[in-house]
Structure formats: C-alpha cells, structure tokens
Residue, then its C-alpha position, 0 to 999 in steps of 0.5 A: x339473199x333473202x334480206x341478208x346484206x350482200x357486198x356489192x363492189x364499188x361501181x368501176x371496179x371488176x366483178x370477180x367470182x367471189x360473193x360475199x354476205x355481211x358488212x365489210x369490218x375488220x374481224x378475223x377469219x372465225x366469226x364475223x361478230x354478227x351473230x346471225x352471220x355467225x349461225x348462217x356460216x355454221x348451218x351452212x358448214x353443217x350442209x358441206x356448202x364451202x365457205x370463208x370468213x374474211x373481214x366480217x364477211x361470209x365468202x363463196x367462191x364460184x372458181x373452184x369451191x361453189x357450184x349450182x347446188x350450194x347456191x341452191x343450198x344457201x337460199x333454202x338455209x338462209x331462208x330457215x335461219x332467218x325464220x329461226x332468229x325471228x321467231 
C-alpha cells in the first residue's frame, strides 16, 4: 500500500479476510510503536474506516467490518500521511 509494509502470510499457508500493514512484534493493541503506523490508524479512525491493532500491526477485516470504500479510503490517507511525514 503506497510504500507502507503489508504482512504477507508465509507461503503454503491459507489466505483469510484479514489484511494487515506493519511489521509483526510483540506490541499491545493501542499503538504499534511505529509512529508513522501510529498516525496512519489514528487519521484513519478519524475517517470512520474500522481497524485493529495486534502485535504491531494495523488489522482490516473484510468479512464484516471493511468494504469497498475503506479500501478507497485507506489509499487516499495512506497517500497524505506519507506526503505528511516526508515533508
């Protein structure tokens, strides 16, 4: 997603409906000790777009809690925070 890291499952293993950006640690489920990670899931829970955070990583779920137009959304923000921390 526009240079931000997204976890790919180890090859053999079943893909699911969960898509997660970050890298896999061992942090707690209110920050992800990345700071621009941290500033992507906040301007994104300002835009009502559903997320988790779990082990480091931003977590959407496309079963119930995502749709088309958070993965619309997600781009466009991802795309201004990056501008943002780069300036």
């Amino acid at each position: 997603v526009q240079g931000w890291p997204v976890l790919d499952p180890p090859a053999g293993q079943a893909r699911t409906h969960l898509v997660c950006l970050g890298t896999r640690g061992n942090g707690g489920a209110e920050a992800t000790g990345d700071p621009a990670l941290d500033r992507l899931a906040l301007a994104l829970a300002e835009r009502g777009v559903k997320l988790a955070i779990r082990r480091n990583l931003l977590r959407f779920g496309f079963h119930v809690y995502n749709d088309d137009s958070d993965v619309a959304t997600v781009l466009t923000v991802a795309q201004t925070v990056t501008k943002e921390l780069n300036r």
